[in-house]
DRENDO-1510 file (C-alpha; in Angstrom, 1 decimal, always signed):
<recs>
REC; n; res; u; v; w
REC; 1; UNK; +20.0; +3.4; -9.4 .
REC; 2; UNK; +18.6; +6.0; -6.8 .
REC; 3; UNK; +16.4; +4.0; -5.2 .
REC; 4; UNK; +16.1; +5.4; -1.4 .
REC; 5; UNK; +16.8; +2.6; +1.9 .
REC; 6; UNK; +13.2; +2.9; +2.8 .
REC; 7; UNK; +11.9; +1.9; -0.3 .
REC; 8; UNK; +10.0; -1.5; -0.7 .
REC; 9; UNK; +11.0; -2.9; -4.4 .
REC; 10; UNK; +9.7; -6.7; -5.9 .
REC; 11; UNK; +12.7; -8.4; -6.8 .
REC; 12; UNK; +10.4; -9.2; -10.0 .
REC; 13; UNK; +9.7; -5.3; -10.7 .
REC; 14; UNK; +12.0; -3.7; -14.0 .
REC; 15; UNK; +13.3; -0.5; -12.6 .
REC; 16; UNK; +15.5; +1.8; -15.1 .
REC; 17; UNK; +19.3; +2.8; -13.5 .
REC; 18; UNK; +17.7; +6.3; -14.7 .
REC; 19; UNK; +14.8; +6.0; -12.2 .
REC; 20; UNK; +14.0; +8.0; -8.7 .
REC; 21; UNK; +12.2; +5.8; -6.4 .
REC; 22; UNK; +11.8; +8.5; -3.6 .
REC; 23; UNK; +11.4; +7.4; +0.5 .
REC; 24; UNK; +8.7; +5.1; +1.2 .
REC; 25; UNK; +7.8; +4.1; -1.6 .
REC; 26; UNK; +6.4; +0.2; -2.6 .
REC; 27; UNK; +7.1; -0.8; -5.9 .
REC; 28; UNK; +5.2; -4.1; -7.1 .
REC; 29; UNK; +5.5; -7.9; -8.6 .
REC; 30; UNK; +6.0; -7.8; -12.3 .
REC; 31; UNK; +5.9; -3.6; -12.5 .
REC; 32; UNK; +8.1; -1.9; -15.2 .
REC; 33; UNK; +9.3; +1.7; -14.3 .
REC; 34; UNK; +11.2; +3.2; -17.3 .
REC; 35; UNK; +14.3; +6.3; -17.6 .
REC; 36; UNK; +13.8; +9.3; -15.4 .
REC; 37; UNK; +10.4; +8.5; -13.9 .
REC; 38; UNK; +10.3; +10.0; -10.3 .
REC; 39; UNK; +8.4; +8.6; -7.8 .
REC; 40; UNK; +8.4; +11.6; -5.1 .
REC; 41; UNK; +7.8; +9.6; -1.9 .
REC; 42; UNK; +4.8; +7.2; -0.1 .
REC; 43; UNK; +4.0; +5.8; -3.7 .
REC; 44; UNK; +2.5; +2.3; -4.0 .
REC; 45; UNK; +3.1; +1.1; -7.3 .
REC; 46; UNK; +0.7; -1.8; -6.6 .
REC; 47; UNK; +2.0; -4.1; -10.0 .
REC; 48; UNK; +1.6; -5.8; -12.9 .
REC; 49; UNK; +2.1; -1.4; -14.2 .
REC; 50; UNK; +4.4; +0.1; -16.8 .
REC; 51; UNK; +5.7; +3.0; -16.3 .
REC; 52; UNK; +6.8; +5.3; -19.3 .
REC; 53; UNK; +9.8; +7.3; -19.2 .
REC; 54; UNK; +10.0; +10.5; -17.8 .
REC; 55; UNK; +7.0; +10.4; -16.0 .
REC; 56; UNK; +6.3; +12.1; -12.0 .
REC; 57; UNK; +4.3; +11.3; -9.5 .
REC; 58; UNK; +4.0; +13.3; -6.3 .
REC; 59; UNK; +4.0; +12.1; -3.2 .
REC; 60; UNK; +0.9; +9.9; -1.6 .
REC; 61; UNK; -0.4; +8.4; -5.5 .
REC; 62; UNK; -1.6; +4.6; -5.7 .
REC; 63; UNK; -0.9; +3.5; -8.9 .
REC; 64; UNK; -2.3; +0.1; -10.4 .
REC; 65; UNK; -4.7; -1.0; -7.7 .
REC; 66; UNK; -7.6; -3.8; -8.2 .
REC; 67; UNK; -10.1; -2.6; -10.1 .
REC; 68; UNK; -13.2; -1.4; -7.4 .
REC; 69; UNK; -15.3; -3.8; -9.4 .
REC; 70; UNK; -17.1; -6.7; -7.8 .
REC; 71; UNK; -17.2; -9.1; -10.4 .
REC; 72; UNK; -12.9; -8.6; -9.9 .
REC; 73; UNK; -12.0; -12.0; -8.3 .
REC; 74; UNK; -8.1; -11.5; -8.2 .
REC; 75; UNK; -7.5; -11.9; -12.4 .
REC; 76; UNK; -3.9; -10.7; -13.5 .
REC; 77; UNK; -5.1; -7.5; -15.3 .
REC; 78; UNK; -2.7; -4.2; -16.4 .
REC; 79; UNK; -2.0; -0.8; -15.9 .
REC; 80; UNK; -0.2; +0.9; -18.7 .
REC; 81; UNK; +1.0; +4.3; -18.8 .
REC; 82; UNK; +2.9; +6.4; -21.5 .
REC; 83; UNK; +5.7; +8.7; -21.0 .
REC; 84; UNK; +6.0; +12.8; -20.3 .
REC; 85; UNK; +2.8; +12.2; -17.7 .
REC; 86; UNK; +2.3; +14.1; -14.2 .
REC; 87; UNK; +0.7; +13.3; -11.2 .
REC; 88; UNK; +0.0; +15.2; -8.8 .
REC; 89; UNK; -1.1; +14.3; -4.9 .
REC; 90; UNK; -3.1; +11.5; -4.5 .
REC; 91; UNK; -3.7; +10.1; -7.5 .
REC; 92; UNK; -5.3; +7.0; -8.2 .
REC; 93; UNK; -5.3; +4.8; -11.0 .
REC; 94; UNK; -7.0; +1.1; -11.0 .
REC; 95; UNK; -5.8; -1.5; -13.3 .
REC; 96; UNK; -8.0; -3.0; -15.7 .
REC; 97; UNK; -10.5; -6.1; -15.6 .
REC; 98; UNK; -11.3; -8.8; -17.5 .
REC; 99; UNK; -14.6; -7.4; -19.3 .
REC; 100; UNK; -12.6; -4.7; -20.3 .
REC; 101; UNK; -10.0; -6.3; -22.1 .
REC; 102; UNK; -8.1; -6.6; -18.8 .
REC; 103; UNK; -6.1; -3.2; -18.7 .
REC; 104; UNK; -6.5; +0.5; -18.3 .
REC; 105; UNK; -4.3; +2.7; -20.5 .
REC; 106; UNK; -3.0; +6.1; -20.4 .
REC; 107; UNK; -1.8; +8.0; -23.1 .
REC; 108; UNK; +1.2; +10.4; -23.1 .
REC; 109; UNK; +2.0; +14.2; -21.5 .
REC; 110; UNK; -1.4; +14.2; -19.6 .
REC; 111; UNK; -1.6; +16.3; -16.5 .
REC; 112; UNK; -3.7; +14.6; -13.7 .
REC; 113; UNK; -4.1; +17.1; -10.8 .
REC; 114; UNK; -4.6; +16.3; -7.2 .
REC; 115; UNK; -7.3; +13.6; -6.1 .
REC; 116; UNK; -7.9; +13.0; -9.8 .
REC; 117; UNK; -9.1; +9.2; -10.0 .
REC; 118; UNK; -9.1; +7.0; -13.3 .
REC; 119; UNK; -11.0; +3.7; -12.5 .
REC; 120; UNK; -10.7; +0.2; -14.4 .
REC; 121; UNK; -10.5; -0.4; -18.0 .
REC; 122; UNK; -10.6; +3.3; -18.8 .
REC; 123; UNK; -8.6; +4.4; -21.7 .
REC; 124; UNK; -7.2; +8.3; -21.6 .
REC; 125; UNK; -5.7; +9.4; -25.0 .
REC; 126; UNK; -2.5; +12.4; -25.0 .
REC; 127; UNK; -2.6; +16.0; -23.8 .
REC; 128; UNK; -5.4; +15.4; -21.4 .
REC; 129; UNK; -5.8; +17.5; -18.3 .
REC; 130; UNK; -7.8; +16.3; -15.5 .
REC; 131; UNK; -8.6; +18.9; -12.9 .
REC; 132; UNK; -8.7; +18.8; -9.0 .
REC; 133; UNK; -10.2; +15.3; -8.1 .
REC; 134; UNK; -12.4; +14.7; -11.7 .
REC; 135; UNK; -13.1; +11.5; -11.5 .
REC; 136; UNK; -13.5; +8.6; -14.4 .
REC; 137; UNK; -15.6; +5.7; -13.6 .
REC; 138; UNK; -14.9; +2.4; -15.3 .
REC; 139; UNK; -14.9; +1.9; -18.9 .
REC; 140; UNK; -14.3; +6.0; -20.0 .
REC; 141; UNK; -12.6; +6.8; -23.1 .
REC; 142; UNK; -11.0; +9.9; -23.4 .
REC; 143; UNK; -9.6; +11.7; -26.4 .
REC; 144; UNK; -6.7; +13.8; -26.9 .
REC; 145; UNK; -6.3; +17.2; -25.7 .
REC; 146; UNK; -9.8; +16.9; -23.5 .
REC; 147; UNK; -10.6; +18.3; -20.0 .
REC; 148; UNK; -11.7; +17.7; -17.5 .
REC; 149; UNK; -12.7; +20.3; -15.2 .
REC; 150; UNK; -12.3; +20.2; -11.2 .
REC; 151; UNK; -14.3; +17.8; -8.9 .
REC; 152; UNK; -16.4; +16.5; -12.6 .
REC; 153; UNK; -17.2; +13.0; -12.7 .
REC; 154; UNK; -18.0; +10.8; -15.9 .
REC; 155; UNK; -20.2; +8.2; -15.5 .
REC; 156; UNK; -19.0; +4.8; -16.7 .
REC; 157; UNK; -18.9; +3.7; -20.5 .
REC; 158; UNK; -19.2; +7.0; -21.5 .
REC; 159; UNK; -16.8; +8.9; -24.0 .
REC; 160; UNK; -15.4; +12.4; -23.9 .
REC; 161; UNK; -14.3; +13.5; -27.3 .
REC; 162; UNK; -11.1; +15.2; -28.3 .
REC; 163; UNK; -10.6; +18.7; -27.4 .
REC; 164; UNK; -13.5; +19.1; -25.1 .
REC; 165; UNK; -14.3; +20.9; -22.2 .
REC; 166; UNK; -15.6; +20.3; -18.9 .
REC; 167; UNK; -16.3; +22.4; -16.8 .
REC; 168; UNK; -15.8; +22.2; -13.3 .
REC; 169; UNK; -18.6; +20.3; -10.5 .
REC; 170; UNK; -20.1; +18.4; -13.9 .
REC; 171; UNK; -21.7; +15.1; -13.7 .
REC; 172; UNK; -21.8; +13.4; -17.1 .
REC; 173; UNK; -24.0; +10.9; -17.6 .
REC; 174; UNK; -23.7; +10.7; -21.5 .
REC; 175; UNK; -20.8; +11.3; -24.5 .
REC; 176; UNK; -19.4; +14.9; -24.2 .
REC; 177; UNK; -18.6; +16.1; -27.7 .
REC; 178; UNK; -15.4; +16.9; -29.1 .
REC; 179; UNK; -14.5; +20.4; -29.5 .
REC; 180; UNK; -17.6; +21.7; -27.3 .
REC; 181; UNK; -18.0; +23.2; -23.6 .
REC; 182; UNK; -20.1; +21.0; -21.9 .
REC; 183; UNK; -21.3; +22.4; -18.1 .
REC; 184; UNK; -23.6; +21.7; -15.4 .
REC; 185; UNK; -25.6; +18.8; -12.6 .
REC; 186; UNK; -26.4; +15.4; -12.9 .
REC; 187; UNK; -28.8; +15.1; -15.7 .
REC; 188; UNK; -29.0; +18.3; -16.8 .
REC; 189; UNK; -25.4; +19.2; -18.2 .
REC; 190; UNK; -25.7; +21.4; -21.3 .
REC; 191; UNK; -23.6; +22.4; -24.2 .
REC; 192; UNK; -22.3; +26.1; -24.5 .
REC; 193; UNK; -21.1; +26.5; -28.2 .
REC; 194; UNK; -17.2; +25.8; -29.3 .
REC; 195; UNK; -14.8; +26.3; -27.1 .
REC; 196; UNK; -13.2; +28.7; -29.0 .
REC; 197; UNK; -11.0; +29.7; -26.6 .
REC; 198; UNK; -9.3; +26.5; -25.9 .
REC; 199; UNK; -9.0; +25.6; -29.4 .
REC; 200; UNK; -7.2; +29.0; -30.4 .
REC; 201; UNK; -5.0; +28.6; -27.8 .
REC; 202; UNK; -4.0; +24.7; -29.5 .
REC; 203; UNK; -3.4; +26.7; -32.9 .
REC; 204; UNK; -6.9; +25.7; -34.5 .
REC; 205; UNK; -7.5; +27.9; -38.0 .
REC; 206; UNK; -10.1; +30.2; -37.9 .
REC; 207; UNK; -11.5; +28.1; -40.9 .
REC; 208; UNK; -11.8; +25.1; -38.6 .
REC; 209; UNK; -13.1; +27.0; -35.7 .
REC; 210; UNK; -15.8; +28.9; -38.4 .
REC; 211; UNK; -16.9; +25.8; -39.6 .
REC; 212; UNK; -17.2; +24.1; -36.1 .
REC; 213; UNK; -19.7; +27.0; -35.2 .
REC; 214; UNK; -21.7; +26.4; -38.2 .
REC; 215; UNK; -22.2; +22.7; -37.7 .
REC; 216; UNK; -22.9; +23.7; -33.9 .
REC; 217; UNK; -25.5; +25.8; -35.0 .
REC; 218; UNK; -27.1; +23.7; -37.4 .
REC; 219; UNK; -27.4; +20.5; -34.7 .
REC; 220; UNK; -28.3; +22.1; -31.4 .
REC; 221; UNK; -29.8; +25.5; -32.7 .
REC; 222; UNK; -31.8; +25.1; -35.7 .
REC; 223; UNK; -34.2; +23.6; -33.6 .
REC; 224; UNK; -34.4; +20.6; -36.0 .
REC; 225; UNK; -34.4; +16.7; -34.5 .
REC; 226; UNK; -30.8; +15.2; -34.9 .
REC; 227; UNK; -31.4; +13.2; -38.1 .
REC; 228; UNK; -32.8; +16.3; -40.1 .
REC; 229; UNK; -29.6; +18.3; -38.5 .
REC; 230; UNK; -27.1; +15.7; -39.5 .
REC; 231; UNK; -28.5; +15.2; -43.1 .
REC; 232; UNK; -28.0; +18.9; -43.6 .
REC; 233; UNK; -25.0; +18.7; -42.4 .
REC; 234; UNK; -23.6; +15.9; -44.9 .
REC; 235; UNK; -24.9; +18.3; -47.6 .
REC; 236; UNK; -22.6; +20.8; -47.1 .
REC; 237; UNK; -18.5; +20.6; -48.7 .
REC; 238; UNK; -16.8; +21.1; -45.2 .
REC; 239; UNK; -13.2; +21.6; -45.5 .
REC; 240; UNK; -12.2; +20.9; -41.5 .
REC; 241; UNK; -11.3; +17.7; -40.6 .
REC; 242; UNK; -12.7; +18.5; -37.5 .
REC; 243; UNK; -16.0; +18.8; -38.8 .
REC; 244; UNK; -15.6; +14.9; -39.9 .
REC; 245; UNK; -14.5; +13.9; -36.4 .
REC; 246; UNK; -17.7; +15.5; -34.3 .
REC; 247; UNK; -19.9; +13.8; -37.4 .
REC; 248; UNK; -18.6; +10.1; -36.3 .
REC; 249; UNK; -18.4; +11.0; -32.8 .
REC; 250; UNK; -22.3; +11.8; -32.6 .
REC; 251; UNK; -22.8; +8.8; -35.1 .
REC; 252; UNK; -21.2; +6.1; -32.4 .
REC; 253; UNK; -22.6; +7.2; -29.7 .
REC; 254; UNK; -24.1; +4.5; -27.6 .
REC; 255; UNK; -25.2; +6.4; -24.4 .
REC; 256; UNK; -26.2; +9.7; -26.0 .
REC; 257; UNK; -24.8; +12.7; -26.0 .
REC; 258; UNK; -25.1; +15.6; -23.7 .
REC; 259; UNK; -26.6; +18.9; -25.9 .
</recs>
């Protein structure tokens, strides 16, 4: 097990023979690192965090901290994290808390660029990519394939749906949709039509993308309130699946969403 002599590893922590625990490094009680995760060097593994195979973190992360939460009064809570995951510099992920279920998850194959942060009880789905130091406040649910654009931050118990975008220097203070660009300040982010762009590139059919643009149109252009737009909506024989997901997305909204 390549674990180098500067290392600090809990005699309690599950380390894989297949592991790289790089100089410097501090690995903590009851943490689980799985085959060919590489821990670059000055990692604090902080415990009571699983580790997923095959996952990298650069040097300087802290991974599994207390949740910056003041109601957080030293409660055994979780960080778990899937496999195929990078991290780059400076990373930071907080463990979970006891109003939110008491653990933060993150999904698999996510790309989390330098100073990114992911506070308690967040839950980030697959294929996410979180820009230069975006930022997640407690209580965020992400979907698969989002992201998240450079130095954004999303306010907490909000929701960013699958396949959006964010664009960089956002502040979101309410649900981004799923499959849409959303952009702009605190309070006055706005949508920009599909990002059709983005979902080409992910091998989206031009049906899907067509009927995306239509249902975009029809709720944020029509220049009817929501409830007219929606009904109109449900009319219509859609044949994209996607078309379902942005429905229910807007329908379980508790915060809002930005349009």
């Amino acid at each position: 097990m390549p674990i180098h002599p500067t290392a600090i590893v809990d005699r309690t922590a599950e380390i894989s023979a297949e592991a790289t625990i790089g100089p410097y490094c501090i690995v903590g009680p009851q943490s689980f690192i799985a085959d060919g995760v590489i821990l670059d060097s000055h990692i604090n593994v902080h415990g009571w965090t699983s580790i997923g195979r095959r996952c990298h973190f650069y040097s300087h992360c802290s991974v599994g901290t207390d949740p910056q939460d003041l109601k957080y009064k030293g409660e055994p809570t979780r960080l778990e994290i899937g496999e195929d995951n990078i991290f780059r510099e400076f990373v930071t992920l907080n463990r979970g808390t006891r109003g939110g279920h008491g653990v933060t998850i993150i999904g698999n194959n996510n790309y989390l660029m330098s100073y990114s942060h992911v506070a308690h009880d967040c839950s980030v789905g697959s294929n996410v990519i979180m820009a230069n130091a975006g930022t997640l406040a407690g209580h965020v649910n992400v979907g698969d394939h989002a992201t998240v654009g450079a130095f954004s931050a999303v306010h907490q118990f909000c929701r960013v749906g699958p396949h959006s975008f964010i664009g960089g220097f956002s502040v979101i203070t309410r649900d981004a949709l799923p499959y849409i660009k959303t952009v702009g300040e605190r309070n006055h982010a706005k949508i920009y039509g599909i990002n059709t762009i983005g979902l080409q590139r992910k091998g989206f059919s031009e049906q899907a993308i067509n009927e995306l643009k239509q249902v975009y149109r029809l709720l944020f252009r029509s220049k009817m309130n929501t409830g007219d737009a929606l009904a109109q909506v449900k009319e219509h024989q859609w044949t994209a699946p996607e078309v379902s997901t942005l429905i229910e997305f807007i329908l379980g909204s508790e915060r809002g969403f930005i349009r």
